[in-house]
PyMOL CGO cylinders between C-alpha atoms (Angstrom):
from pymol import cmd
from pymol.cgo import CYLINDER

trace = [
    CYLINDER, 29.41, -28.55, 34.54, 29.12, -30.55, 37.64, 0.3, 1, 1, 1, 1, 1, 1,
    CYLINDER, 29.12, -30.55, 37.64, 25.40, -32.56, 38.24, 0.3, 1, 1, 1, 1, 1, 1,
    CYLINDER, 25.40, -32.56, 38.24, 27.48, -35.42, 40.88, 0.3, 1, 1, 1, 1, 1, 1,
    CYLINDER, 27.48, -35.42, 40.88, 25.37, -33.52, 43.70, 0.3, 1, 1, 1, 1, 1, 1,
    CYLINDER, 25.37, -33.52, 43.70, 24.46, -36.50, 45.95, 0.3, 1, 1, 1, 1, 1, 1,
    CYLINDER, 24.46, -36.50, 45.95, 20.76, -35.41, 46.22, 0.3, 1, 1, 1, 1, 1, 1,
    CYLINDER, 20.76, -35.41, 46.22, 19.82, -35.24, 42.64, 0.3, 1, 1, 1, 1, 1, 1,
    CYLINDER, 19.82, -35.24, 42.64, 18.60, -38.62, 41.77, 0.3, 1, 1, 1, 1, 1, 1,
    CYLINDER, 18.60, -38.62, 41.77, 18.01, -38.91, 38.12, 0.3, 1, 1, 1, 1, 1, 1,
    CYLINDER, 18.01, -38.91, 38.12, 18.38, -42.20, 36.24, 0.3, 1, 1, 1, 1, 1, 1,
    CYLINDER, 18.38, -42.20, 36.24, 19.97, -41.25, 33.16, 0.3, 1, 1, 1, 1, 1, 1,
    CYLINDER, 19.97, -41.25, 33.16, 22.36, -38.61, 35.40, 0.3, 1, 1, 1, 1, 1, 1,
    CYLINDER, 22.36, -38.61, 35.40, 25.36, -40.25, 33.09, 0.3, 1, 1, 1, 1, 1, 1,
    CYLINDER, 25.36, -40.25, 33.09, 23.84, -39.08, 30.36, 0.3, 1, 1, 1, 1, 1, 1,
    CYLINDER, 23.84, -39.08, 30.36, 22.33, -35.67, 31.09, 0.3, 1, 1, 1, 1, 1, 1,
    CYLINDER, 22.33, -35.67, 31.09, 25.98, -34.83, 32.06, 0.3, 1, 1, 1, 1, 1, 1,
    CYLINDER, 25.98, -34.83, 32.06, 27.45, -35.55, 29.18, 0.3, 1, 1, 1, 1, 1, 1,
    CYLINDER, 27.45, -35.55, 29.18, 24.54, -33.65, 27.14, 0.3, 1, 1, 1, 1, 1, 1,
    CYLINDER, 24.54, -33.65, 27.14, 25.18, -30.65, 29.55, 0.3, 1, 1, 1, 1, 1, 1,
    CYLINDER, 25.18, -30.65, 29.55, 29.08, -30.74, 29.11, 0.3, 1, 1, 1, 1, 1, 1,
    CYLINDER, 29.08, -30.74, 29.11, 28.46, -30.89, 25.13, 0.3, 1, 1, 1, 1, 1, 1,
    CYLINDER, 28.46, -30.89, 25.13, 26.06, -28.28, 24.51, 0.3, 1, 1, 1, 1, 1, 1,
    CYLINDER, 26.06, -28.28, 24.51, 28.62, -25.72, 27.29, 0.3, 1, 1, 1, 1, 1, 1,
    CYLINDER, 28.62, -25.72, 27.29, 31.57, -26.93, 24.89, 0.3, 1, 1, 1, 1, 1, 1,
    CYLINDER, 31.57, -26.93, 24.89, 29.31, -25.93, 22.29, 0.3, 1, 1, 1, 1, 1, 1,
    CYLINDER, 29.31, -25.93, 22.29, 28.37, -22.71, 23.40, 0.3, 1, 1, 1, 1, 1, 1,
    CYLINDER, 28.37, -22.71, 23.40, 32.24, -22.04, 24.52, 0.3, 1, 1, 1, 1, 1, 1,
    CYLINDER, 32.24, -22.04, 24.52, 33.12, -22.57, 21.41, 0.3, 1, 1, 1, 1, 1, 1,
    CYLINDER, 33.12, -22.57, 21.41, 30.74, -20.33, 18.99, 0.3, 1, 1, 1, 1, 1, 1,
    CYLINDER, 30.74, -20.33, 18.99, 29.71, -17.74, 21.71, 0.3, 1, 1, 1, 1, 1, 1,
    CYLINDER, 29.71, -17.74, 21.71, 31.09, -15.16, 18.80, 0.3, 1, 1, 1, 1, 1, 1,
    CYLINDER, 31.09, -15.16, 18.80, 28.50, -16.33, 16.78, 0.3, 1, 1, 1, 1, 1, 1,
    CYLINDER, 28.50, -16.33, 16.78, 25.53, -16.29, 18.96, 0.3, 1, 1, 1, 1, 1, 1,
    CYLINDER, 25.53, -16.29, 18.96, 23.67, -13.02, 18.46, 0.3, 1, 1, 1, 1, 1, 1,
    CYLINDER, 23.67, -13.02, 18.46, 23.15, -11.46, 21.65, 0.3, 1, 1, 1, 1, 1, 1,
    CYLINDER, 23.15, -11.46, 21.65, 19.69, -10.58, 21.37, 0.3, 1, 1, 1, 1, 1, 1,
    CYLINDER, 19.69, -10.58, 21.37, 18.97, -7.95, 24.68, 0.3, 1, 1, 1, 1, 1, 1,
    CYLINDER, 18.97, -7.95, 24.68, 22.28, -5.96, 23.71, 0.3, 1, 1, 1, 1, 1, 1,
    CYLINDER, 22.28, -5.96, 23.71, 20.84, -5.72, 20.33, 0.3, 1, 1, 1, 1, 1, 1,
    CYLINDER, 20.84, -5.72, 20.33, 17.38, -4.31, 21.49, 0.3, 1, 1, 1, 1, 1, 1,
    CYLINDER, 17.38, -4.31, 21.49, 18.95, -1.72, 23.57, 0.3, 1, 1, 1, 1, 1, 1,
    CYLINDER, 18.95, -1.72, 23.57, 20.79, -0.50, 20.96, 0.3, 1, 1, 1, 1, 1, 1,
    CYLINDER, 20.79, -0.50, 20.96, 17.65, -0.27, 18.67, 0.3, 1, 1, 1, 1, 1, 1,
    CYLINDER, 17.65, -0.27, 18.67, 19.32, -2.95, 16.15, 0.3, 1, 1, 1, 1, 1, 1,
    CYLINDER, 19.32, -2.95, 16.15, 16.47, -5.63, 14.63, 0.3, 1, 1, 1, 1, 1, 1,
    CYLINDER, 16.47, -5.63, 14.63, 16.39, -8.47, 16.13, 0.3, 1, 1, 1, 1, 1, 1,
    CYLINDER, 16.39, -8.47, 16.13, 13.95, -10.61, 13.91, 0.3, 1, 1, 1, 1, 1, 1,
    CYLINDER, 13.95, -10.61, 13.91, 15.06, -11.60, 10.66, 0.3, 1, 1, 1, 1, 1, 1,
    CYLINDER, 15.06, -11.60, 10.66, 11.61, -12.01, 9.10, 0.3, 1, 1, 1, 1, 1, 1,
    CYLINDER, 11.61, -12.01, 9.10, 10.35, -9.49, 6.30, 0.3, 1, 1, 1, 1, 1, 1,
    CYLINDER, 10.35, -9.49, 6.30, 8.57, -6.67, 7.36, 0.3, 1, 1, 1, 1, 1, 1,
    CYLINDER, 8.57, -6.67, 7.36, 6.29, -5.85, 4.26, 0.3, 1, 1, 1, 1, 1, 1,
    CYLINDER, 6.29, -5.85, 4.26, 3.19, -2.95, 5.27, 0.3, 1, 1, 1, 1, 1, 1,
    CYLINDER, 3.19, -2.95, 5.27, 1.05, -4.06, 2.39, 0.3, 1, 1, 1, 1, 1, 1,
    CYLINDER, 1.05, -4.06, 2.39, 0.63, -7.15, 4.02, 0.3, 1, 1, 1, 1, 1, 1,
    CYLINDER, 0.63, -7.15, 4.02, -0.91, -5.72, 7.16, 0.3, 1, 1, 1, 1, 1, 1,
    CYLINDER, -0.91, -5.72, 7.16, -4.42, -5.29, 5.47, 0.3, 1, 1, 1, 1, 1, 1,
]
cmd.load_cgo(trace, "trace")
């Protein structure tokens, strides 16, 4: 990720790059395990992961 654009003028720009290359190398790194959540809609899959109990709904 490159934020050395010379119009952006943030203060902590140091910082917020290395925060934006960490959490890329993060995502890089586990995108197998990162539930796609739109492919899983289309194909009618549940998405939520919460308990769905109809004697609750009173």
């Amino acid at each position: 990720m490159y934020c050395d654009d010379p119009e952006l003028s943030y203060p902590s720009l140091k910082s917020l790059q290395k925060h934006l290359d960490e959490m890329y190398t993060y995502i890089r790194n586990n995108k197998m395990m990162i539930p796609n959540y739109g492919e899983m809609r289309r194909y009618g899959e549940p998405v939520s992961t919460a308990l769905w109990n109809p004697r609750s709904m009173k």
